[in-house]
C-alpha positions in Angstrom: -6.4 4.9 10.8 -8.8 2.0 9.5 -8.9 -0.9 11.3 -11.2 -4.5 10.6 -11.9 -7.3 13.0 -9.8 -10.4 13.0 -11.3 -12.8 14.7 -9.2 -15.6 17.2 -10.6 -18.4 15.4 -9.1 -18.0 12.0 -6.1 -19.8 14.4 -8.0 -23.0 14.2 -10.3 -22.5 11.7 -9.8 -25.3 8.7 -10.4 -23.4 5.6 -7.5 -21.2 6.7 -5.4 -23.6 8.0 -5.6 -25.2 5.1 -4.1 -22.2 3.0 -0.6 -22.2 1.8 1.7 -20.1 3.3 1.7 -17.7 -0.2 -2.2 -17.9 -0.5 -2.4 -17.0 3.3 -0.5 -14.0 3.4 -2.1 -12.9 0.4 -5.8 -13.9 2.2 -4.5 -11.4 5.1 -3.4 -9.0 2.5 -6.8 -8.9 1.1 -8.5 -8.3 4.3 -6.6 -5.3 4.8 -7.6 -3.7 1.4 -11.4 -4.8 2.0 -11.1 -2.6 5.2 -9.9 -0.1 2.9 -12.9 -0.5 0.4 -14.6 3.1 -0.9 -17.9 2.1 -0.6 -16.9 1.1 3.4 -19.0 -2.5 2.1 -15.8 -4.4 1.9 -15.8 -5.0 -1.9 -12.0 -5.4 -3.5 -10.6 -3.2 -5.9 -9.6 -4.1 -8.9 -7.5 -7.0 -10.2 -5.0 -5.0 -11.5 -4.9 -3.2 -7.9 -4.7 -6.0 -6.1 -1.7 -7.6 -8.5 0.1 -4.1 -7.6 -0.1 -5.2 -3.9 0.7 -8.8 -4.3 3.6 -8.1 -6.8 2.2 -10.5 -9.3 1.3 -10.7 -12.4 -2.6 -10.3 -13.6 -3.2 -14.1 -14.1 -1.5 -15.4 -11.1 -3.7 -12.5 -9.1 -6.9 -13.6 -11.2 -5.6 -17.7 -9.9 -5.1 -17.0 -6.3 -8.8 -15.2 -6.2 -10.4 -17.7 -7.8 -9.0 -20.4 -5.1 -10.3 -18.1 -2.4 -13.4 -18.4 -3.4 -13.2 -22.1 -3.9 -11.8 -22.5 -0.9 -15.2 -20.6 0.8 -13.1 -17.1 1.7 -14.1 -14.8 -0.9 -17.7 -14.3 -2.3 -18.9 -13.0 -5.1 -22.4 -11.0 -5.5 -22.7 -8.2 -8.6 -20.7 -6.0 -7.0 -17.7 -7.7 -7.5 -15.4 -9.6 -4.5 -15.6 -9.2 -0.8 -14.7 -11.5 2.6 -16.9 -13.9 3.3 -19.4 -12.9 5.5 -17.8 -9.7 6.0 -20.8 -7.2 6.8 -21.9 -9.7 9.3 -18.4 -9.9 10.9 -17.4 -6.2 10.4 -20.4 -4.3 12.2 -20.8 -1.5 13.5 -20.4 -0.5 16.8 -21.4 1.9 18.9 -19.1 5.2 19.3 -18.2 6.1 23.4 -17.5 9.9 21.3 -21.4 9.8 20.4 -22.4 9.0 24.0 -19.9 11.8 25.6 -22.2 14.3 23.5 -25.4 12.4 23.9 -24.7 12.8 27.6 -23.5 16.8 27.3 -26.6 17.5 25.6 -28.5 16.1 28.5 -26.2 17.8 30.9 -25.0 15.3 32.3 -21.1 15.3 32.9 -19.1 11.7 32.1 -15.7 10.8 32.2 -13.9 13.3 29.9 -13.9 12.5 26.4 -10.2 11.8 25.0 -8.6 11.4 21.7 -5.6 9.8 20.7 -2.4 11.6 20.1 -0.7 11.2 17.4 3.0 10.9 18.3 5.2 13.8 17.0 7.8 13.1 15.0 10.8 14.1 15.8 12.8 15.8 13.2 15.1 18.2 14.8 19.1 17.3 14.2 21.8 18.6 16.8 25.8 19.0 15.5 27.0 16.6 17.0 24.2 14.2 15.1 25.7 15.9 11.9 29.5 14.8 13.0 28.3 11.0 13.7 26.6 10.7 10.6 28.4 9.7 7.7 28.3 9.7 3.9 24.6 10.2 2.6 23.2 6.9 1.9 22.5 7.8 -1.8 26.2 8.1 -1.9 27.4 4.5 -1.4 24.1 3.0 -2.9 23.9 3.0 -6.6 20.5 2.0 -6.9 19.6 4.8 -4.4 21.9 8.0 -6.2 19.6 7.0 -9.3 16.5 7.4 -7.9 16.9 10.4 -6.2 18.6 11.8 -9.6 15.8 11.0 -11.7 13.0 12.2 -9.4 14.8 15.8 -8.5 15.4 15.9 -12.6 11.8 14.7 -13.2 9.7 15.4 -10.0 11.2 18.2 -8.0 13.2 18.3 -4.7 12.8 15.4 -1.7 10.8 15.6 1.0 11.2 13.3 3.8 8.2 10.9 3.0 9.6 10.7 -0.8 13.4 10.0 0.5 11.8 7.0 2.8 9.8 5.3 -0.5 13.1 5.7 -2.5 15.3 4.3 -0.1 12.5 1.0 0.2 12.7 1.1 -3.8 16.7 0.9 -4.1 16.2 -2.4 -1.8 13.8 -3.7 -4.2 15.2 -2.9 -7.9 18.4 -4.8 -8.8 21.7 -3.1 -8.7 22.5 -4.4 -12.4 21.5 -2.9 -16.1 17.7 -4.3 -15.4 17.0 -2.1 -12.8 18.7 1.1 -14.2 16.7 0.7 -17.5 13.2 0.1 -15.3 14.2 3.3 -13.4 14.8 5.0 -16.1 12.0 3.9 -17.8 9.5 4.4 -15.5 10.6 8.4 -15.0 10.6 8.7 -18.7 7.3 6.8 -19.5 5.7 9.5 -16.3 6.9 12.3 -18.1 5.8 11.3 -21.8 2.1 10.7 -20.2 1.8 13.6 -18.5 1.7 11.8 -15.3 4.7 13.4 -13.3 3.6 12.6 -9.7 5.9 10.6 -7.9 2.2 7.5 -7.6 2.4 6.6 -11.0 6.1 6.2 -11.5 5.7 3.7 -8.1 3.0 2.1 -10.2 5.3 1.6 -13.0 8.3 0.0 -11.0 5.6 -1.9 -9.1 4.2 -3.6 -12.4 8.2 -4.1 -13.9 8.7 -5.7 -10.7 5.4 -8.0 -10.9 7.0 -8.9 -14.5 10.5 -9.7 -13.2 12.0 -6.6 -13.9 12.3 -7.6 -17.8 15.2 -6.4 -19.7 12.9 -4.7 -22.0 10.4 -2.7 -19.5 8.9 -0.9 -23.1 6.8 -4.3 -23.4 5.1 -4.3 -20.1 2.1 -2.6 -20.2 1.5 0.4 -18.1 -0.4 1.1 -15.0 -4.4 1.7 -15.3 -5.7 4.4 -13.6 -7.1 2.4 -10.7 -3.5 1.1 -9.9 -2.1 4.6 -9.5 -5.2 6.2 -7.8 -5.2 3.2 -4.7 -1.4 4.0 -4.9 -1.5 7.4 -4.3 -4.0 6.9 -1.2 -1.6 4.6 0.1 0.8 7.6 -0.4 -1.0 10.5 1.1 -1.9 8.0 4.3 1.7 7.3 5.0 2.0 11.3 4.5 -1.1 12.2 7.3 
């Protein structure tokens, strides 16, 4: 799991009490995805990546960036955008793992190394759950029976990670002839590209939705390649 330093002082600090509440959330958001950077430098993706997380549209994305930096909480160098001052804040530290070794190979005996457990999920159903139940959600959510019909005709059977995104789409999509031609759109526009993978339609509904959901979705244009790869890692790490 990555994880960045966030420093106390941002509480009081004036450029970032300054920030309006949309501009700060989307400040925070940006943080995150630095920590996320390839390179591990802290340099953003790209615009069109970072409108996919925002849910806006390129030119409101390209408008809030550019009042970051303004506002002395973004720089820019050739590479592109990072944090400000991020290397200096986001060092490096020492490993206590690289120490328990250092210390084995020396034979000396520490404190036993530990490593976090990761919590076990727990999938296992008794009868009596299956009594208490009730009607499968796709069932009495329109929105939902869609999406689960046009990925199993599309994409292949459910799993239980795909059933949980589905279920966060049919909250987001509106239950009205808008959202049934994006859904069906975005399926359709997958399949026509060669893309059937469950990251690219999410990157289609994410750009209709950055748009408004228009009543046309055949106008918007589609994802780039960058949108649907950052996407997809998002994807796999919700998966691990």
């Amino acid at each position: 799991m990555r994880w960045f330093r966030f420093y106390a002082e941002a509480r009081t600090d004036p450029k970032v009490m300054a920030l309006p509440p949309v501009l700060f959330r989307a400040w925070v958001d940006i943080l995150c995805m630095a920590c996320e950077s390839k390179m591990d430098d802290g340099c953003l993706p790209p615009v069109g990546v970072i409108a996919v997380a925002q849910h806006w549209s390129i030119v409101r994305t390209e408008t809030a960036l550019e009042e970051l930096v303004k506002r002395g909480l973004l720089d820019r160098d050739k590479r592109g955008l990072r944090p400000h001052n991020w290397k200096a804040r986001q060092y490096k530290s020492d490993s206590s793992t690289e120490r328990v070794r250092k210390h084995r190979r020396n034979g000396v005996i520490p404190v036993t190394e530990t490593f976090p457990q990761r919590p076990q999920r727990q999938i296992q159903r008794t009868e009596t759950d299956a009594e208490t139940e009730g009607p499968p959600a796709a069932a009495s959510d329109p929105v939902l029976s869609l999406l689960s019909k046009a990925y199993e005709n599309g994409l292949g059977n459910l799993s239980v990670g795909v059933e949980d995104e589905l279920r966060d789409w049919s909250e987001r999509v509106p239950a009205n002839g808008r959202g049934e031609k994006c859904i069906e759109y975005a399926f359709r526009e997958a399949a026509a590209q060669n893309h059937r993978s469950w990251s690219y339609v999410a990157a289609i509904l994410t750009r209709l939705e950055s748009e408004g959901w228009p009543a046309e979705p055949e106008t918007v244009a589609p994802p780039s390649k960058a949108e649907v790869d950052w996407l997809e890692r998002r994807y796999q790490k919700g998966r691990a």
